[in-house]
C-alpha positions in Angstrom: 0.0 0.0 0.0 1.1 3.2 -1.5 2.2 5.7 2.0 0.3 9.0 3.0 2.7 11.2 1.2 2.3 9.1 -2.2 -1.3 8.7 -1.8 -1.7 12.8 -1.4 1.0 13.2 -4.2 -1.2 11.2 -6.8 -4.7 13.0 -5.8 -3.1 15.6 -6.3 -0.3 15.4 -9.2 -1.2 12.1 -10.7 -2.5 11.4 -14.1 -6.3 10.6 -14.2 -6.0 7.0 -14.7 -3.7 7.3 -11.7 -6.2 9.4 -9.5 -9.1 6.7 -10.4 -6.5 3.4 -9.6 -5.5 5.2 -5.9 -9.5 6.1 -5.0 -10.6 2.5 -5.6 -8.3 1.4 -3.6 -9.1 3.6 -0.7 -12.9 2.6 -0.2 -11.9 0.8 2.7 -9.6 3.6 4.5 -10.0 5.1 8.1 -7.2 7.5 7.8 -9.0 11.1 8.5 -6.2 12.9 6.3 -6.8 10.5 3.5 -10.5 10.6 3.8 -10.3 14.4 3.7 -8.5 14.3 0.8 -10.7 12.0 -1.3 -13.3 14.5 0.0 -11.6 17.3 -1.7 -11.4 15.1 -5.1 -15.7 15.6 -5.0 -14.2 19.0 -6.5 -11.9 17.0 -9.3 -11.4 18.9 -12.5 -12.4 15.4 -14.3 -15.6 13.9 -13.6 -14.2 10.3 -13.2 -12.4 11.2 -10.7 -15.3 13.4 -8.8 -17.3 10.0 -9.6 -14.1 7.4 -8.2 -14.5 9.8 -5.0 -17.8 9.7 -4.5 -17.8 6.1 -4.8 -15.1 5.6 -2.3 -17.0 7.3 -0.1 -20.3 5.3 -0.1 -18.8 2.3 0.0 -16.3 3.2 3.1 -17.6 1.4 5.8 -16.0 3.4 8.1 -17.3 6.0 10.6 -16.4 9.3 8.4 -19.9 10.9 8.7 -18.8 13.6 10.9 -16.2 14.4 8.7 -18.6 14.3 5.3 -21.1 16.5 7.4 -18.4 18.7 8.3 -17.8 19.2 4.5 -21.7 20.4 4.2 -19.8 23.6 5.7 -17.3 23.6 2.7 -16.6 26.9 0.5 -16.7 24.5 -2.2 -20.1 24.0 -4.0 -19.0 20.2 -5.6 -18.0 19.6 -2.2 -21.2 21.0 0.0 -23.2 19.1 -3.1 -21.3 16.0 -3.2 -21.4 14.9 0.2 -24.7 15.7 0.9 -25.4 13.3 -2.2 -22.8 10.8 -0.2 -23.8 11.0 3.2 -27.9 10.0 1.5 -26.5 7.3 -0.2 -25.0 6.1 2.9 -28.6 6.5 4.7 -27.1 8.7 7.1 -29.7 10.0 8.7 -27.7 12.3 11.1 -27.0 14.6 8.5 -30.6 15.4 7.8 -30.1 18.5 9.3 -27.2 19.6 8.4 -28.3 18.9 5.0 -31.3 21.0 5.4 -29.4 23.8 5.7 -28.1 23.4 2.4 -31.5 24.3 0.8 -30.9 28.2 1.5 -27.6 28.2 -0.2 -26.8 30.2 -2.4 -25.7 27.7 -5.4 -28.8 26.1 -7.1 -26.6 22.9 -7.4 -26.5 22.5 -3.5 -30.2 23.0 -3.2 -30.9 20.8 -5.7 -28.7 18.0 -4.5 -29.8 18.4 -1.4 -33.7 18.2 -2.2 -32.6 15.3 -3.9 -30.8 13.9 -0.5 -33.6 14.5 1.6 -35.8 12.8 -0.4 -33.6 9.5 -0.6 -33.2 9.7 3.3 -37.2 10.0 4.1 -37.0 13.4 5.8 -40.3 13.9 6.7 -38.6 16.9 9.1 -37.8 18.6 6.1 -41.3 19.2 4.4 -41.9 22.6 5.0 -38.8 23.7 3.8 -39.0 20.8 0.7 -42.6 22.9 -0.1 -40.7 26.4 0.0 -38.6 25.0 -3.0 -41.4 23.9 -5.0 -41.2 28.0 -5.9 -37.1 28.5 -6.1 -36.7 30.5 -8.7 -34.0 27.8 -10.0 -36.1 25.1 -12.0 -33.7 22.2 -11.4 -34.1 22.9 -7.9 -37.9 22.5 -8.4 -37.7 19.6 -10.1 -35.6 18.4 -7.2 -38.2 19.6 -4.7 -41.1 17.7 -6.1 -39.6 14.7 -6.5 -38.9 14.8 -2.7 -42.3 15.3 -2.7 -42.8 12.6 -4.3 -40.3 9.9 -2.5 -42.1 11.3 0.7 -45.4 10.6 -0.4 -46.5 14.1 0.2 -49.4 15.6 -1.6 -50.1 18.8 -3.7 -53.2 20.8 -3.7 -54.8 21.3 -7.2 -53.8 25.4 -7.1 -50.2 24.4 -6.3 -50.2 21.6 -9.4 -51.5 24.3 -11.9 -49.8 27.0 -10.6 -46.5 24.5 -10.5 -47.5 23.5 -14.5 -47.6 27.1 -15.8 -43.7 26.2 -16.4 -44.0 24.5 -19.5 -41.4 21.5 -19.4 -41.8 18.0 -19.9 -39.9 16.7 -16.6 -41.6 19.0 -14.7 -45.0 17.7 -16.4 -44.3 13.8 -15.7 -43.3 14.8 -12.4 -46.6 16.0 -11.6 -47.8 13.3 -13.0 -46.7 11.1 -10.2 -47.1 13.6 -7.2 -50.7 12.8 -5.0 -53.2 15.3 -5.3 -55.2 16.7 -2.5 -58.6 19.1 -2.2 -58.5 21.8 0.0 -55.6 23.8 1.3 -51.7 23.3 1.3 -50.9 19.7 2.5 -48.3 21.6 4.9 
């Protein structure tokens, strides 16, 4: 096994194929600086590489939660994005807040993705601010929003399903398609 120094010297220097050989070979890794590094490679310049990371990540068995929820604090969009994306595919449900949080950024990407995390991860705490993003004025962050919705089994009213449709896109249309509809008022 390659030592720290060569290990952070390849994430950092090495050739793409080089970056993608190290990561898989980390999955399995409870060393806090290496783990932060592979956390950094969510950011990679080549999306293999951002995709090598994220897998390493998932499929650590390790407890690095604390340090992906740390990284929800990142100046780094990937990275606040990314991990939020991780730490739902690791079902890590003491993130959910943290994650929360990450639907007021200001980077449409990081609301989206983390719509899309609290959907995956059942976070019925999250519903009110899940309906607040049914109106972002981002639409991939809508589309992100009701497809929580959606995973949550949460319901619309018929005024938020027309007003909702006056976007015309087809996503957005087979979306609604699949979201319960209520009478009455706001299923909040």
């Amino acid at each position: 096994m390659n030592n720290l120094k060569n290990i952070k010297e390849i994430l950092d220097l090495g050739t793409i194929e080089e970056k993608i050989k190290i990561l898989e070979s980390l999955s399995s890794t409870d060393n806090i600086e290496i783990i932060q590094k592979i956390i950094s490679k969510l950011d990679d310049v080549d999306i293999k590489v951002r995709g090598e990371a994220f897998s390493s990540l998932v499929l650590n068995e390790n407890k690095i939660s604390d340090l992906l929820i740390n990284s929800l604090g990142s100046q780094n969009k990937n990275i606040r994005g990314y991990a939020a994306l991780v730490l739902s595919n690791r079902n890590d449900s003491n993130a959910i807040p943290e994650i929360i949080k990450l639907t007021y950024d200001q980077s449409s990407m990081v609301r989206a993705y983390a719509l899309g995390a609290l959907g995956h991860l059942k976070a019925k705490e999250a519903k009110k601010v899940i309906y607040n993003c049914l109106f972002d004025s981002n639409l991939e962050v809508r589309k992100s929003a009701l497809q929580a919705i959606i995973d949550l089994g949460y319901s619309l009213a018929e005024d938020e399903i027309k007003e909702i449709s006056k976007e015309k896109d087809s996503e957005l249309d087979r979306l609604l398609g699949n979201v319960k509809k209520e009478s009455g008022p706001k299923g909040i």
